[in-house]
N, C-alpha and C positions, 0 to 999 in steps of 0.2 A: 297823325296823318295816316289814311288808309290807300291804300295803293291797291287796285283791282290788279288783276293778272289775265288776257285772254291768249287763248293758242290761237294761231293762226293756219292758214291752208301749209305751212312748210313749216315740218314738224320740227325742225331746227332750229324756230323762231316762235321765241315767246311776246306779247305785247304787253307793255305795264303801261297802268293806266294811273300817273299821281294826281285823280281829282284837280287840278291844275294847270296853267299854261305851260307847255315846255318850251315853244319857241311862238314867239307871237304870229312873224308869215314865215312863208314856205318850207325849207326841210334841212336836214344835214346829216350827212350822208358819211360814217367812219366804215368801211369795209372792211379795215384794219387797223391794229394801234398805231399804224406812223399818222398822224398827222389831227390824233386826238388830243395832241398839246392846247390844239385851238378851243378847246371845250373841257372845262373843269367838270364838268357832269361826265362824258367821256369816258377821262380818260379815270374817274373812280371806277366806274362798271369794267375800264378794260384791267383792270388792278383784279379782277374775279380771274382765279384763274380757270380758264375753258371759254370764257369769251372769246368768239371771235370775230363780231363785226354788231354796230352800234348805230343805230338809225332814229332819229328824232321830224315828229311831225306838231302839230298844233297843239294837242294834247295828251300824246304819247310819245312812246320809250318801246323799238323794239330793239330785242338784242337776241342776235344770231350765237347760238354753241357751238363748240368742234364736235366731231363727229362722237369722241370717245366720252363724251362724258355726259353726265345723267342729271335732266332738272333737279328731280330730287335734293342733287348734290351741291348744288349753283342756287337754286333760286332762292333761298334766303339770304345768301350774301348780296345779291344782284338787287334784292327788296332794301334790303341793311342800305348798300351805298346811295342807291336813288334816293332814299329819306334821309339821309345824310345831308349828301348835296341841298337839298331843299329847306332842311332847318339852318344850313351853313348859311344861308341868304349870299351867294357866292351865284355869279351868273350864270346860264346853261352857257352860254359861249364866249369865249375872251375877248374884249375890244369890241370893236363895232362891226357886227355881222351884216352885209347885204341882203334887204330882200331882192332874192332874184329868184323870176320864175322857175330855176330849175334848167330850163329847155337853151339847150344851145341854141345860139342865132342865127340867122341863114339870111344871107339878100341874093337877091339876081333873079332870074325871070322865073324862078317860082316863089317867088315872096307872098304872091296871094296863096297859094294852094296850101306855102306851109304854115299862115295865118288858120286858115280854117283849120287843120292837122291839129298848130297848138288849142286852139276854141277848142276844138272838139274832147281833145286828151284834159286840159281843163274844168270842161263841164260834165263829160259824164264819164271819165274812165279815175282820172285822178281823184272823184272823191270813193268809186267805190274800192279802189285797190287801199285806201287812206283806211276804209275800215276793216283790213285785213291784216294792218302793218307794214304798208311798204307805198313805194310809189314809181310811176311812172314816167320819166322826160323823155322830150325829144330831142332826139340827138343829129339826124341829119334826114336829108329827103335827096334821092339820086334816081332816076329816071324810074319813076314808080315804085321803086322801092323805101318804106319811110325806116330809118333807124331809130330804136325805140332804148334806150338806156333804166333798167329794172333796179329797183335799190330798196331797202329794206328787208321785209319779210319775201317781197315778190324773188331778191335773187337769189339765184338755187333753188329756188320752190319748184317741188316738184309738178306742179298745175301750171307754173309758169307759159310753157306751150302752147298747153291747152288755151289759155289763159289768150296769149299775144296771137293765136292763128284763130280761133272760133270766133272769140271777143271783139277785140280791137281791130283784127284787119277787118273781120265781117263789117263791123262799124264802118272804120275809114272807108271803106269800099263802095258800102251803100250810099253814106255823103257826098264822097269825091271820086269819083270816075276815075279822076289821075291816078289814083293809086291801085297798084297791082297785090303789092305785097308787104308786111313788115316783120322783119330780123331785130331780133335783139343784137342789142353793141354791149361790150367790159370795158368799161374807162377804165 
């Protein structure tokens, strides 16, 4: 098994690439070791010590460092467990994972505006932030303002800003008039 490696725009974030599916739909999101129990892939990478947040997409693996410590020093254990898990034939997720879009739900009288919102984060922001290592939900819409929830490589990234005020609002803006502005949200 070979396993590419690419950096991503947030120098704290490496993306491994196992030639392989990691999760068939949407995403899964470890920020932190609580709650990597749910994923045997996980919770081997958070066992590296200097990991510190764990992000799976269709056919990658990013994983976030703490500030003190050096690829160098990490990425071969980080390459070790992901080829681990993979010949363990052991699943990326425990039990029966949900495809869910990701995007919080929202009804009430702007149900249409946050239809086009999700389409739009959909079709052209989620696949290119997808090849950066990271991705983008929707998390809420409040009187022109859309909340936008960043997860992978995208959070902490230092372009992140850049990224949700040039990018996406310019986007949402130009489609949907409603929209004034978008803030990132920390679940």
């Amino acid at each position: 098994m070979f396993i590419q490696t690419e950096s991503t725009p947030n120098p704290a974030t490496l993306k491994f690439l196992p030639g392989q599916t990691v999760l068939e739909t949407g995403t899964a999101d470890f920020p932190s070791s609580e709650g990597a129990d749910a994923s045997p892939l996980a919770s081997r990478i958070f066992a590296v010590k200097g990991v510190s947040a764990v992000f799976f997409g269709t056919d990658f693996i990013t994983v976030t460092k703490d500030e003190a410590v050096e690829w160098d020093h990490i990425k071969p254990s980080i390459l070790g467990a992901i080829m681990e898990h993979f010949q363990s034939g052991q699943p990326v997720m425990a039990g029966v994972a949900s495809a869910a879009s990701g995007h919080a739900d929202h009804d009430g009288p702007d149900a249409e505006i946050v239809g086009q919102i999700k389409e739009l984060l959909d079709t052209r922001v989620r696949p290119a932030v997808a090849q950066d290592g990271g991705d983008i939900t929707f998390h809420g819409f409040e009187r022109g303002v859309v909340y936008l929830h960043m997860q992978g490589a995208c959070a902490g990234c230092p372009s992140s800003t850049l990224t949700l005020k040039m990018g996406i609002e310019n986007l949402l803006r130009h489609y949907i008039p409603e929209v004034t502005e978008v803030r990132p949200v920390a679940v």
